[in-house]
LODREN-573938 format. One record per atom (N, C-alpha, C): x, z, y; residue in three letters. Coordinates in steps of 0.05 Angstrom, whole numbers, padded with zeros to 5 digits, always signed. Atoms other than C-alpha are relative to their C-alpha. Example, Ala and Ser with C-alpha at 12.3 -4.5 7.8 and 13.67 -1.06 7.14 Angstrom:
2
+00018+00000-00024Ala/+00246+00156-00090Ala/+00018+00000+00024Ala/-00016-00001-00024Ser/+00273+00143-00021Ser/-00015+00014+00022Ser/
//
This chain:
172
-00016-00016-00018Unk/+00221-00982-00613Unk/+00025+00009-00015Unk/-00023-00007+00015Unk/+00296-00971-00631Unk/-00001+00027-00007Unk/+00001-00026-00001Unk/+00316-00905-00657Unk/+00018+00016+00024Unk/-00017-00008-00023Unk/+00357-00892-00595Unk/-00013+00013+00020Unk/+00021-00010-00029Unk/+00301-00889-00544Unk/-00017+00024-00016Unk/+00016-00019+00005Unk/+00258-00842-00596Unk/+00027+00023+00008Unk/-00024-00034-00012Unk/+00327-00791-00596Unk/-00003+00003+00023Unk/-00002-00023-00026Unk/+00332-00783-00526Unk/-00026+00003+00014Unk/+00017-00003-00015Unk/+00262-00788-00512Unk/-00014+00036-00015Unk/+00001-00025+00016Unk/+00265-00730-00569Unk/+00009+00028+00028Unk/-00027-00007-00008Unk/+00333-00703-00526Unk/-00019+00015+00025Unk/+00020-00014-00026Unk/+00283-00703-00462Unk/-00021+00027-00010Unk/+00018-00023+00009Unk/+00225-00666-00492Unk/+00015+00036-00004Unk/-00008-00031+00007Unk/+00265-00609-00517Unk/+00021+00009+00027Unk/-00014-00006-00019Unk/+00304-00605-00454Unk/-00018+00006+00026Unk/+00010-00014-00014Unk/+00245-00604-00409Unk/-00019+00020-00003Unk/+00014-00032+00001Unk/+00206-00551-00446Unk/+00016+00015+00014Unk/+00001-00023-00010Unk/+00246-00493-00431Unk/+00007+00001+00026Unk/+00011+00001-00029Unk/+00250-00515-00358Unk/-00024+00005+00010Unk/+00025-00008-00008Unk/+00179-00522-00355Unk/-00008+00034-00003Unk/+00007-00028+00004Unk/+00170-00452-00391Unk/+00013+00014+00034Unk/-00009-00021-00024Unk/+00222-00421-00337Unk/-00003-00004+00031Unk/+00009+00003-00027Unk/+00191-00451-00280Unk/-00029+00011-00009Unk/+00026-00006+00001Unk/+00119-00438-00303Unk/+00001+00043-00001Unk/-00005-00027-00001Unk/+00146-00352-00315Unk/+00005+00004+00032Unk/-00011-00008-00030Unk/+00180-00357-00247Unk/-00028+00000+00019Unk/+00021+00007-00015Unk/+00117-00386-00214Unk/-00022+00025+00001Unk/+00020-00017+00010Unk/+00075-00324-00254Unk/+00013+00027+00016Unk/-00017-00018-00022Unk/+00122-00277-00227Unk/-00006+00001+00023Unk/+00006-00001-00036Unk/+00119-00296-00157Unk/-00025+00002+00010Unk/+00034-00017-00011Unk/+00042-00287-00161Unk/-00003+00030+00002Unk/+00018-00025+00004Unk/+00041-00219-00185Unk/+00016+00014+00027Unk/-00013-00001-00016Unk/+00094-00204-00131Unk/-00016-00005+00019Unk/+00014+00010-00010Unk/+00050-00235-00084Unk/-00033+00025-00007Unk/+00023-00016+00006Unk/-00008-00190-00111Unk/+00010+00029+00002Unk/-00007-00031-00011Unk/+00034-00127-00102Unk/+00005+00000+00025Unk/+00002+00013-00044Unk/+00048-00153-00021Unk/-00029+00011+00005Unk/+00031-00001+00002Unk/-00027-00159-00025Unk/-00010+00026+00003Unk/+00013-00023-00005Unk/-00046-00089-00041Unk/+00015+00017+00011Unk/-00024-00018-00028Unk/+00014-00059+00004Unk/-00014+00002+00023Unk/+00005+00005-00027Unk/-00019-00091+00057Unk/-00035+00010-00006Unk/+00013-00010+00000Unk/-00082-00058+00036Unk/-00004+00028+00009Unk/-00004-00022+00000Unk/-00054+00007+00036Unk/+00001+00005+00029Unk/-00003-00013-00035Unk/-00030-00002+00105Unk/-00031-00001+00021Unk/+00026-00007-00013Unk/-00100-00020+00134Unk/-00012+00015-00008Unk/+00008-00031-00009Unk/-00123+00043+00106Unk/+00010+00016+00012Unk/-00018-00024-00019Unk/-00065+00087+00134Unk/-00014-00010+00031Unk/+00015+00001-00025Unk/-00089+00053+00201Unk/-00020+00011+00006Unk/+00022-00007+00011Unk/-00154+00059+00185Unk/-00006+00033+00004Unk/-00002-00029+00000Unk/-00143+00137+00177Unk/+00011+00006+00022Unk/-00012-00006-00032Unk/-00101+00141+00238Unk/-00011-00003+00024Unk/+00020+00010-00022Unk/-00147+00115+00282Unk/-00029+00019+00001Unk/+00024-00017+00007Unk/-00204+00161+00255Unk/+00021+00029+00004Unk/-00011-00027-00011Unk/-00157+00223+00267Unk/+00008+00003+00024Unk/-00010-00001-00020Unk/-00135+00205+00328Unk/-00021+00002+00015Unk/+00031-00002-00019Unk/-00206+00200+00353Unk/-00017+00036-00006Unk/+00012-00030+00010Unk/-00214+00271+00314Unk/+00014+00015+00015Unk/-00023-00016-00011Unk/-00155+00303+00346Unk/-00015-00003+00033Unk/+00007+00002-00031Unk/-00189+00281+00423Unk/-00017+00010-00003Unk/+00020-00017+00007Unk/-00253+00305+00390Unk/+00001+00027+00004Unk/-00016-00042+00002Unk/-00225+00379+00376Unk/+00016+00003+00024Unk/-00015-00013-00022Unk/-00187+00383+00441Unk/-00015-00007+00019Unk/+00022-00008-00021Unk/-00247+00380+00484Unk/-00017+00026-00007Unk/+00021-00015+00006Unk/-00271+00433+00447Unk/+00019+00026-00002Unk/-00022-00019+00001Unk/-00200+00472+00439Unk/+00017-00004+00026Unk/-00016+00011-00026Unk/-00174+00454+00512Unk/+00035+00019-00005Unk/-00019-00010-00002Unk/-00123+00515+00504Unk/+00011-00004-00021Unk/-00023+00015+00028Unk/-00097+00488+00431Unk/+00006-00027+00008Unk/-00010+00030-00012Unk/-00089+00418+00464Unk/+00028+00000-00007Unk/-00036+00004+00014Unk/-00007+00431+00463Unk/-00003+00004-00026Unk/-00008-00006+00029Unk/-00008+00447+00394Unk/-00009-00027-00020Unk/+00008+00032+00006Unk/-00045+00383+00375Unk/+00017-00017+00014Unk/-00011+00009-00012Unk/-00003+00346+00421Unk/+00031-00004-00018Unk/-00024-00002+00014Unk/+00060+00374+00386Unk/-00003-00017-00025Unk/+00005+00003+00027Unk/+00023+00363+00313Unk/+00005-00044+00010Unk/+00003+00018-00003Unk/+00014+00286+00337Unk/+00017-00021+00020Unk/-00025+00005-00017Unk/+00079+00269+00380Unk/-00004-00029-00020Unk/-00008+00025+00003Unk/+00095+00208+00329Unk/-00029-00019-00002Unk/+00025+00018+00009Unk/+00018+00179+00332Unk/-00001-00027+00013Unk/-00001+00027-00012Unk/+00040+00117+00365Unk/-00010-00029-00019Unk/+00003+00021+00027Unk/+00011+00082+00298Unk/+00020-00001-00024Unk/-00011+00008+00011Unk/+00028+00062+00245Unk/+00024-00026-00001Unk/-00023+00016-00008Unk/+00099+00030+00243Unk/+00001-00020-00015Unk/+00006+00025+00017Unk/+00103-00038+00215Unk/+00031-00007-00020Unk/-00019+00003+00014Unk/+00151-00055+00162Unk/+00017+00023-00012Unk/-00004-00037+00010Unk/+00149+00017+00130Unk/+00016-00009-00036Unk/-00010-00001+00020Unk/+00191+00031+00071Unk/-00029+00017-00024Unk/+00012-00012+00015Unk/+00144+00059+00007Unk/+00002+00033+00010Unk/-00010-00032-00014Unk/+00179+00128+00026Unk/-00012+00006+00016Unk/+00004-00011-00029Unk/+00168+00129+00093Unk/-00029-00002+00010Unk/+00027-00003+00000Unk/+00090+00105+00087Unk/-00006+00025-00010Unk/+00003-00026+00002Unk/+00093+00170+00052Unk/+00005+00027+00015Unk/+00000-00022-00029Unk/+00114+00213+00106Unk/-00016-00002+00011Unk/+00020+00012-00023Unk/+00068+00177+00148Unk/-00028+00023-00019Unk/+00035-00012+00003Unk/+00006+00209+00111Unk/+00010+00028-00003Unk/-00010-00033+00003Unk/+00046+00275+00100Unk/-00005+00004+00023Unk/+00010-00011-00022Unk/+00041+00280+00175Unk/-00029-00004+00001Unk/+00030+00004-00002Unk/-00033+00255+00177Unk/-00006+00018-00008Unk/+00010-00027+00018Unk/-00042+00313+00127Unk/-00002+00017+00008Unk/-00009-00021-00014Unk/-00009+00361+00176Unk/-00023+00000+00024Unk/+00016-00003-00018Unk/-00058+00341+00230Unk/-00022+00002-00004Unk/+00023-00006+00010Unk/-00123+00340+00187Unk/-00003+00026-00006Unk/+00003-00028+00007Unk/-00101+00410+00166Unk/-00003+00017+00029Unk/+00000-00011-00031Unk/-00092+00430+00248Unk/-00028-00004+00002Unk/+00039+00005+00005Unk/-00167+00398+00251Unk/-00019+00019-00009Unk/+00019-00027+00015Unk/-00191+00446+00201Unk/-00001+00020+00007Unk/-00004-00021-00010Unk/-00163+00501+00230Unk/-00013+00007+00018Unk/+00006+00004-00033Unk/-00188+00489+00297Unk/-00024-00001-00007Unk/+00030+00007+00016Unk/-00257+00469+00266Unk/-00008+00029-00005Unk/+00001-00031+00003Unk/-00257+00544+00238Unk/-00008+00022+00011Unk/+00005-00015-00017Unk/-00243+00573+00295Unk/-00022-00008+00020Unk/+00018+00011-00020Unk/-00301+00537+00340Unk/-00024-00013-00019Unk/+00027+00014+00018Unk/-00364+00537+00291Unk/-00015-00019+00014Unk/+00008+00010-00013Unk/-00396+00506+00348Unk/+00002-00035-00009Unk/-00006+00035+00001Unk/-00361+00437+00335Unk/-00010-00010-00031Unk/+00014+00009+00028Unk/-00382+00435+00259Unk/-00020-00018+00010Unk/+00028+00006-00011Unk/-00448+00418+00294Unk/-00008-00030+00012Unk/-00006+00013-00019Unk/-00425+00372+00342Unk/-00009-00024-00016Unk/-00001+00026+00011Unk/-00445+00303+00320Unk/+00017-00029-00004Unk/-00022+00014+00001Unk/-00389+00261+00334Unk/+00017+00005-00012Unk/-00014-00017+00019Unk/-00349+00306+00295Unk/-00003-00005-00023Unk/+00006-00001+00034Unk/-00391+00304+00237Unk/+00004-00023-00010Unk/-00011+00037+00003Unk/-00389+00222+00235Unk/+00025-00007+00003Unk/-00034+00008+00006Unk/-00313+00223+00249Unk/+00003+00018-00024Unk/-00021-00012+00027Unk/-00301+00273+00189Unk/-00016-00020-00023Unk/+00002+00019+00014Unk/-00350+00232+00146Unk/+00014-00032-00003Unk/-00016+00027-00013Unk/-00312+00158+00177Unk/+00027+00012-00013Unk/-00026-00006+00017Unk/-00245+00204+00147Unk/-00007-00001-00027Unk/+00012-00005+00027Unk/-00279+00219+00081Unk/+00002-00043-00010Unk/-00004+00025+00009Unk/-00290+00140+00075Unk/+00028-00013-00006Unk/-00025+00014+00004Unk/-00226+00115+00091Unk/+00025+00013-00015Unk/-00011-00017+00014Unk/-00198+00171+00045Unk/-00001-00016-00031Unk/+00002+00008+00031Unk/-00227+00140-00014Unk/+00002-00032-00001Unk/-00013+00023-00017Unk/-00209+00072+00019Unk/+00025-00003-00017Unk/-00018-00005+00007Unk/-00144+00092+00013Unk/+00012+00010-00028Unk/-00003+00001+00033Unk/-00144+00118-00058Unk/+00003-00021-00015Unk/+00011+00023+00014Unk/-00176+00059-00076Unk/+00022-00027+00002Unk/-00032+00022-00008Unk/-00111+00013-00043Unk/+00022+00012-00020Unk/-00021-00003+00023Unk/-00071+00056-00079Unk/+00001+00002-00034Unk/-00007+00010+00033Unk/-00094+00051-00154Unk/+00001-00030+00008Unk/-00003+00024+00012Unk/-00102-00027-00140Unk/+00029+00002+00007Unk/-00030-00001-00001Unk/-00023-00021-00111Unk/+00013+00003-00025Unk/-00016-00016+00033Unk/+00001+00018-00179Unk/-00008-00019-00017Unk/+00014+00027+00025Unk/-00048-00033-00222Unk/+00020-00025+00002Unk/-00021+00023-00007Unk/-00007-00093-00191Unk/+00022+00008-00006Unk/-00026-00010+00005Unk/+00059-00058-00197Unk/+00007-00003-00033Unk/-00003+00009+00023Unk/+00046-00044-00265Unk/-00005-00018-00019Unk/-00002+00024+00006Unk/+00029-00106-00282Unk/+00030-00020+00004Unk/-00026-00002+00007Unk/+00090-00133-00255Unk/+00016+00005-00008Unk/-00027-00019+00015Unk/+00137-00081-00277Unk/-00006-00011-00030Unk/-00002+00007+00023Unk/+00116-00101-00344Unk/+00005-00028-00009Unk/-00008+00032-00008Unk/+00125-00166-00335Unk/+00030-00011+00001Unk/-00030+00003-00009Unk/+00195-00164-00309Unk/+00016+00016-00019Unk/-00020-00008+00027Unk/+00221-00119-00374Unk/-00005-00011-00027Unk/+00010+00006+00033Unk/+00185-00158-00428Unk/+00020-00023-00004Unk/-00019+00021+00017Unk/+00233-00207-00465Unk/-00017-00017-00007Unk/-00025+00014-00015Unk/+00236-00268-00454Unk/-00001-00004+00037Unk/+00007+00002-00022Unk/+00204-00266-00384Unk/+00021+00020+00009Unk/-00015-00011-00011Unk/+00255-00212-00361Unk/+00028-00007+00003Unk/-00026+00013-00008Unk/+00309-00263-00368Unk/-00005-00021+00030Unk/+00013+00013-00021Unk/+00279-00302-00317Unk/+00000+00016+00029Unk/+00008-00017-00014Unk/+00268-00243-00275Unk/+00025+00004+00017Unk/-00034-00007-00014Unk/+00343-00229-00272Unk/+00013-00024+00008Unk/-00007+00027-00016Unk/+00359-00299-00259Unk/-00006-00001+00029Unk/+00005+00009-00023Unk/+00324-00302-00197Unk/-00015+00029+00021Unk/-00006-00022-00018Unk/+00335-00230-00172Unk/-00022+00009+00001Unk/+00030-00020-00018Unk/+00262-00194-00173Unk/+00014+00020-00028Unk/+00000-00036+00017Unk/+00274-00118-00202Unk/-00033+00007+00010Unk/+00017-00014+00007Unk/+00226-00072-00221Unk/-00009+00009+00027Unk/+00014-00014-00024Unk/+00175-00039-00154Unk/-00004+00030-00012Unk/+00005-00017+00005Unk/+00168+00027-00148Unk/-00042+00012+00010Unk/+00033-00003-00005Unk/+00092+00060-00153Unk/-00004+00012+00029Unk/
//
């Protein structure tokens, strides 16, 4: 074999390593990306999940509070669901109000020992209790994935790659 064909078969080799490397980072990347999607969309079928169990709590307590009805009504004006294509932020509002209506619940609960009792009650607050820790549970694997990526996307040399092809850092 001449020495011509070994140089550029040299020339090749060292030219398609660090292609392969920065396609095989890119490829690793777009998984973990792909695995933080993943537990987003976990998060959100708990927020449902919880919305759907309050909303059945909220009709619960206003057969039992007929004359607090408007005030639940008010508390639950945006309960049309959960909105699809929520910003991080604004999933957070979303349970800040959920929070506001579980605390109206309690209140109401308080005032009508009666309903403690009630059995449908007690299985919708236990059915909240689950999808509470549901929801916890979406959100460390969310942060786990995140920070996996995020570390990923500032380590050298993989964070040149990162900025090549536009993925920044996620927030927790």
């Amino acid at each position: 074999m001449p020495d011509f064909v070994i140089v550029l078969i040299i020339i090749g080799i060292i030219l398609l390593l660090p292609i392969g490397w920065f396609i095989a980072t890119m490829n690793l990347l777009k998984r973990k990306e792909v695995k933080v999607e993943e537990a987003e969309s976990g998060i959100d079928v708990a927020l449902t999940k919880r919305f759907d169990a309050l909303s059945k709590l909220v009709q619960t307590v206003k057969g039992y509070a007929k004359h607090e009805a408007e005030t639940f009504e008010k508390v639950v004006k945006w309960r049309a669901g959960l909105p699809k294509e929520l910003t991080l932020e604004q999933k957070q509002e979303f349970m800040g109000r959920m929070n506001e209506v579980q605390s109206g619940i309690n209140v109401a609960v308080e005032a009508y020992p009666d309903l403690k009792a009630e059995k449908v009650f007690v299985n919708l607050q236990n059915s909240i209790n689950n999808v509470e820790e549901h929801l916890q549970a979406a959100r460390r694997l969310y942060n786990a994935n995140v920070s996996a990526l995020n570390q990923r996307i500032v380590t050298f040399p993989t964070s040149i790659v990162a900025g090549v092809i536009g993925m920044s850092r996620k927030k927790f």
